[in-house]
MINU-35273 format. One record per residue (C-alpha): x, y, z; residue in three letters. Coordinates in pm, whole numbers, plus 50000, padded with zeros to 5 digits. Example, Ala and Ser with C-alpha at 12.3 -4.5 7.8 and 13.67 -1.06 7.14 Angstrom:
2
{x = 51230 y = 49550 z = 50780 residu = ala};
{x = 51367 y = 49894 z = 50714 residu = ser};
! end
This chain:
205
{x = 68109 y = 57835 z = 11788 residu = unk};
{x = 67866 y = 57576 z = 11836 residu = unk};
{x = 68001 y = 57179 z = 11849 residu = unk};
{x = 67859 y = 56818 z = 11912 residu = unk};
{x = 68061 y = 56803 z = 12212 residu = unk};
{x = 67835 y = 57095 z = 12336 residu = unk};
{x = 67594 y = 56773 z = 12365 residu = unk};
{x = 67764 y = 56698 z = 12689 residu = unk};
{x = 67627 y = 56981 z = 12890 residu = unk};
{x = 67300 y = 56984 z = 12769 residu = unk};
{x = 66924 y = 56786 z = 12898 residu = unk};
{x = 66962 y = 56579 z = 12563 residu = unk};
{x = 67324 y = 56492 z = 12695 residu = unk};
{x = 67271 y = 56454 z = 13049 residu = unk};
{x = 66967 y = 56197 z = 12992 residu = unk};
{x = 67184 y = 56005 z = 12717 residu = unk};
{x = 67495 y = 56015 z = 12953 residu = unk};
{x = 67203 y = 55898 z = 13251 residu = unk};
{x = 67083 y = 55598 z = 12983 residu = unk};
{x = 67422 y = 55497 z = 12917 residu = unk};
{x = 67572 y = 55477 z = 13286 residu = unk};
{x = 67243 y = 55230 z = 13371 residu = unk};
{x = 67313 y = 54982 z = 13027 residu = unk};
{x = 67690 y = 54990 z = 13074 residu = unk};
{x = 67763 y = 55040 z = 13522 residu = unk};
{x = 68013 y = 55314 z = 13465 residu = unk};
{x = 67986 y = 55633 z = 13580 residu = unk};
{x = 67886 y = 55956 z = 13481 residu = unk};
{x = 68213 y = 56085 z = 13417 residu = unk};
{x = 68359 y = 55799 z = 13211 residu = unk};
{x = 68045 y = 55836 z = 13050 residu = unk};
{x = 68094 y = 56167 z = 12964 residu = unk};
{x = 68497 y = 56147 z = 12904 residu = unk};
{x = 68395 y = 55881 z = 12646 residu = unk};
{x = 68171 y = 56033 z = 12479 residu = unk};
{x = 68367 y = 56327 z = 12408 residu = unk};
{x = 68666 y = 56162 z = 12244 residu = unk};
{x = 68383 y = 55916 z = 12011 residu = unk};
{x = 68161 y = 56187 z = 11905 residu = unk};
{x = 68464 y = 56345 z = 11706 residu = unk};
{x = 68633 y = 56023 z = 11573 residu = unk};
{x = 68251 y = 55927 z = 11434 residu = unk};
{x = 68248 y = 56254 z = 11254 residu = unk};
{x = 68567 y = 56259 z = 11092 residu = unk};
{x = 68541 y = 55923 z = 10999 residu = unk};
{x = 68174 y = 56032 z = 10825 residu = unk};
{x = 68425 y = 56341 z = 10701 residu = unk};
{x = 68620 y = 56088 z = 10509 residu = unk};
{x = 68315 y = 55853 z = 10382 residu = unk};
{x = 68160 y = 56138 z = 10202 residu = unk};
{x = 68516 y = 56220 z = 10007 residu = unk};
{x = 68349 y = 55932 z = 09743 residu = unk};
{x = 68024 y = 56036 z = 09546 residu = unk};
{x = 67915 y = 55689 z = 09678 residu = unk};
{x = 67991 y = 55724 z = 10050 residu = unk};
{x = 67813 y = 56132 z = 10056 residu = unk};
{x = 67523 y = 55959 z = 09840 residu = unk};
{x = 67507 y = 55662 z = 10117 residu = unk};
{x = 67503 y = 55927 z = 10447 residu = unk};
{x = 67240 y = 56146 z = 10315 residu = unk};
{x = 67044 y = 55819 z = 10250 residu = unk};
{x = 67109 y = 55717 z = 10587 residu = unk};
{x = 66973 y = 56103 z = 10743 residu = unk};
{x = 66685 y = 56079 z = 10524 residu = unk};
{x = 66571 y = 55778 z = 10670 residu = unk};
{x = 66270 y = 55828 z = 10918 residu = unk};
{x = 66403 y = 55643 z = 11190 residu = unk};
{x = 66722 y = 55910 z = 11242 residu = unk};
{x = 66607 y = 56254 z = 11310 residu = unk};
{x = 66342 y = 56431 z = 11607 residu = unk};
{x = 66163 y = 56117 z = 11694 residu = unk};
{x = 66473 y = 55991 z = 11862 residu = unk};
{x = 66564 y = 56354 z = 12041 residu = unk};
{x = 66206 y = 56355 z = 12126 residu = unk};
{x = 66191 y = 56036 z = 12294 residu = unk};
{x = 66579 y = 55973 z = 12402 residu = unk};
{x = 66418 y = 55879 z = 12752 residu = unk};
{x = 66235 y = 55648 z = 12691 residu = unk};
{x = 66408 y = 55466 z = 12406 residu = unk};
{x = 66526 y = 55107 z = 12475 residu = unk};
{x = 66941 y = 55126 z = 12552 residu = unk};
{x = 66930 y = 54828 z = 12324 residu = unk};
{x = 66748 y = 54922 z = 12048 residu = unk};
{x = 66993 y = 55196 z = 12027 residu = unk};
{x = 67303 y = 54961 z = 12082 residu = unk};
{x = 67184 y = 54741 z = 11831 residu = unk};
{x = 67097 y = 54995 z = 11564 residu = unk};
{x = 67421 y = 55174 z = 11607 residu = unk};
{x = 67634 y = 54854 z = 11554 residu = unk};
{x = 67489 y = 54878 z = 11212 residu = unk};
{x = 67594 y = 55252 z = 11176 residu = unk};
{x = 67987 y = 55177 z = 11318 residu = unk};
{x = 67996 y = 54912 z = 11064 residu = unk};
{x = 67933 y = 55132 z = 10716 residu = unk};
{x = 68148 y = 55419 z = 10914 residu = unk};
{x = 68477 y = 55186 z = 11088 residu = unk};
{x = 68411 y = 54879 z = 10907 residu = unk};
{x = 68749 y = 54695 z = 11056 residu = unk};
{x = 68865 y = 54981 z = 11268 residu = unk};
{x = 68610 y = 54977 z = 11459 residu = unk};
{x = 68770 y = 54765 z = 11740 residu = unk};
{x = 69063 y = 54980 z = 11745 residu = unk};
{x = 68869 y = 55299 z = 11781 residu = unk};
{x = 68702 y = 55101 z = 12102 residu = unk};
{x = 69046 y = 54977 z = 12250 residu = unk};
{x = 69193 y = 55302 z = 12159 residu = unk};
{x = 68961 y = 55489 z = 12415 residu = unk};
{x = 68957 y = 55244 z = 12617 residu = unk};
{x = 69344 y = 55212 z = 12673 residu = unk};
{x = 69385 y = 55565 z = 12691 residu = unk};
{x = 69089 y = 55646 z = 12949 residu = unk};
{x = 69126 y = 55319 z = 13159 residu = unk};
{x = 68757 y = 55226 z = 13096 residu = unk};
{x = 68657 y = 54859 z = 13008 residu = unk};
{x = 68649 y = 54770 z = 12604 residu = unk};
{x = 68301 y = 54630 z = 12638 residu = unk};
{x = 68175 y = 54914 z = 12794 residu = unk};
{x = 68368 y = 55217 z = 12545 residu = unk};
{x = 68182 y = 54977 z = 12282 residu = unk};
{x = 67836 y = 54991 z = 12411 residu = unk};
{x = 67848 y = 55358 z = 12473 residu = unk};
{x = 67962 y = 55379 z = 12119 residu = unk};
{x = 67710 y = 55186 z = 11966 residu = unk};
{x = 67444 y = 55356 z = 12205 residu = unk};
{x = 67575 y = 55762 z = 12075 residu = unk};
{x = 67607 y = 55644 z = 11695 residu = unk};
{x = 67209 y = 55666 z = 11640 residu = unk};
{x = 67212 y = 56019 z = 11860 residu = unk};
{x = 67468 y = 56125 z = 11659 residu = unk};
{x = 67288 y = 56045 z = 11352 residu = unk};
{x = 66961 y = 56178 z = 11469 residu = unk};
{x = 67111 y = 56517 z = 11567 residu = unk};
{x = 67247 y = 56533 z = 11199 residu = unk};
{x = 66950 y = 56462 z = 11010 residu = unk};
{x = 66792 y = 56696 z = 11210 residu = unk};
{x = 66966 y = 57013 z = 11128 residu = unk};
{x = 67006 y = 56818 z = 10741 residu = unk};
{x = 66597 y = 56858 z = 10725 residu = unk};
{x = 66581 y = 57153 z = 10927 residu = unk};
{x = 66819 y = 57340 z = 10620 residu = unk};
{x = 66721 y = 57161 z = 10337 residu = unk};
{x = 67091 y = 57049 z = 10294 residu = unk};
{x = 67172 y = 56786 z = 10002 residu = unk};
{x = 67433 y = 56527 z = 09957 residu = unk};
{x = 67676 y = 56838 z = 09785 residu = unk};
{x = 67637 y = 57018 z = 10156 residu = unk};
{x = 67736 y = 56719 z = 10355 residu = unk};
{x = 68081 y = 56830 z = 10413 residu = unk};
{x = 67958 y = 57202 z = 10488 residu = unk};
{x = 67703 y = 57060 z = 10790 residu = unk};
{x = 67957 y = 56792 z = 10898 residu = unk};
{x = 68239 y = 57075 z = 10958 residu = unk};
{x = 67941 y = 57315 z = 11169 residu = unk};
{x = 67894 y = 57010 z = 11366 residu = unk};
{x = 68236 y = 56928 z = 11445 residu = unk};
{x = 68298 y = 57300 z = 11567 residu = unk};
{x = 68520 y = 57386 z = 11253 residu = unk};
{x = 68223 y = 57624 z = 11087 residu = unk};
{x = 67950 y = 57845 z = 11183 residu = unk};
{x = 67751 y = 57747 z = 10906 residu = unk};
{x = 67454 y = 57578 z = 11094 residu = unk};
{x = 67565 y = 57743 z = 11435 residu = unk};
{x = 67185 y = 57856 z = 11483 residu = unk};
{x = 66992 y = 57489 z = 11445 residu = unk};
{x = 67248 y = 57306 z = 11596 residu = unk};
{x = 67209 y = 57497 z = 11934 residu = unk};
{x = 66827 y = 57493 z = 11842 residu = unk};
{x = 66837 y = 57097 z = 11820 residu = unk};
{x = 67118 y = 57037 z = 12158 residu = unk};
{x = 66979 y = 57294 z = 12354 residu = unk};
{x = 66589 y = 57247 z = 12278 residu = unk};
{x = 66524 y = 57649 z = 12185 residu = unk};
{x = 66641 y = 57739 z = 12544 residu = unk};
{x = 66990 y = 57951 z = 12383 residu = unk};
{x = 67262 y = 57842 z = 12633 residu = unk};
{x = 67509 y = 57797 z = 12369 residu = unk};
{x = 67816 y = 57732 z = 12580 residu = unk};
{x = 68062 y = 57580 z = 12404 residu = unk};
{x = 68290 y = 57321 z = 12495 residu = unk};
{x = 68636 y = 57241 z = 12200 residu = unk};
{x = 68939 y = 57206 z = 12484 residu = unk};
{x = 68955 y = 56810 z = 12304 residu = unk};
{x = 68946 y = 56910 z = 11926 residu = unk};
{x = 69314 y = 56942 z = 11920 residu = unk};
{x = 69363 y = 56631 z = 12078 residu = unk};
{x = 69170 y = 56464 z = 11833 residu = unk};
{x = 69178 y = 56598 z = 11512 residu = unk};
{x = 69563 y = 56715 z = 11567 residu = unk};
{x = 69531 y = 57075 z = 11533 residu = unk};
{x = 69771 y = 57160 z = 11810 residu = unk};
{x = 70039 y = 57398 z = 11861 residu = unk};
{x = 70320 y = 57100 z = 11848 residu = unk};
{x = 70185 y = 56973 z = 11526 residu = unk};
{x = 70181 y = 56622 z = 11605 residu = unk};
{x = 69920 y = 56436 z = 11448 residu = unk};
{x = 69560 y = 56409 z = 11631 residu = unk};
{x = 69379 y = 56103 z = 11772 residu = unk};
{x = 69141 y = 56055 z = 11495 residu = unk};
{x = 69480 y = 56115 z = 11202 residu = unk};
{x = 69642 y = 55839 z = 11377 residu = unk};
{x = 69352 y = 55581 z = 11430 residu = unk};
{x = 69195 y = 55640 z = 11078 residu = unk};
{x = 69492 y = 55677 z = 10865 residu = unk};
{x = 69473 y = 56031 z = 10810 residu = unk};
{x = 69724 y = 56246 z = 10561 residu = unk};
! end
């Protein structure tokens, strides 16, 4: 089954993860470890946004707009780190509003890795993340009611949109190796039933 933390192991990834290391002097690996503990968290917080009519209505707004989508995947290269720093402070702001900081000194605590930097790599994967989601959204046709439905496929909880989201990570080239050792941590869905990462930090049920 498909996931966004797949992302890690791909071109797309790797030339992110490259980007990211230059705008923020850590390496690779923090990079990487960083990544896959915020991808999640950004998803289930967009999981509970779109419980509301307003907050699904204001996230398919959002992937509709032109400047999320392929001409972002297309160009990740050569895309200014700040541009994409700058844009995705916007993003954390409708999705954490206040918890934002303790998402950043969460991850930051628990992987050792400078606060300023967990928050620039943050803001920097917030417009991939949003790209990669309005792709597959135009790529299916899905509407605000199928929000939830292309959210779960991306976090690795549904094969719904298994097909396009390999298609869109993996740019047609089907190495769909799959990487969901973390989701447990973070969503909580482990064999001790403790409550997950993302439960705690967003007030989850």
């Amino acid at each position: 089954m498909a996931s966004i933390l797949d992302l890690l192991h791909t071109p797309m990834g790797e030339d992110f993860i490259e980007k990211a290391s230059v705008s923020t002097s850590e390496n690779k690996d923090n990079i990487s470890t960083a990544l896959g503990m915020a991808l999640p968290i950004l998803l289930g917080a967009m999981q509970k946004n779109i419980k509301t009519d307003a907050g699904a209505e204001s996230l398919n707004k959002a992937l509709n707009d032109d400047k999320h989508g392929d001409a972002l995947l297309s160009n990740l290269k050569s895309v200014k780190a700040s541009d994409m720093s700058s844009e995705g402070e916007k993003i954390l702001g409708h999705l954490l509003g206040g918890k934002q900081d303790m998402v950043t000194k969460t991850i930051g605590s628990t992987l050792s890795i400078k606060e300023s930097s967990v928050s620039n790599i943050i803001k920097m994967a917030a417009p991939l993340l949003m790209s990669i989601l309005a792709s597959q959204k135009s790529k299916e046709n899905v509407q605000s009611s199928g929000l939830g439905s292309l959210l779960d496929s991306v976090m690795g909880s549904s094969r719904a949109h298994d097909a396009s989201l390999i298609e869109t990570l993996l740019d047609k080239d089907g190495d769909g190796n799959v990487i969901d050792d973390v989701t447990g941590i973070i969503f909580g869905e482990n064999k001790k039933g403790g409550r997950g990462l993302l439960d705690g930090m967003l007030g989850g049920k």
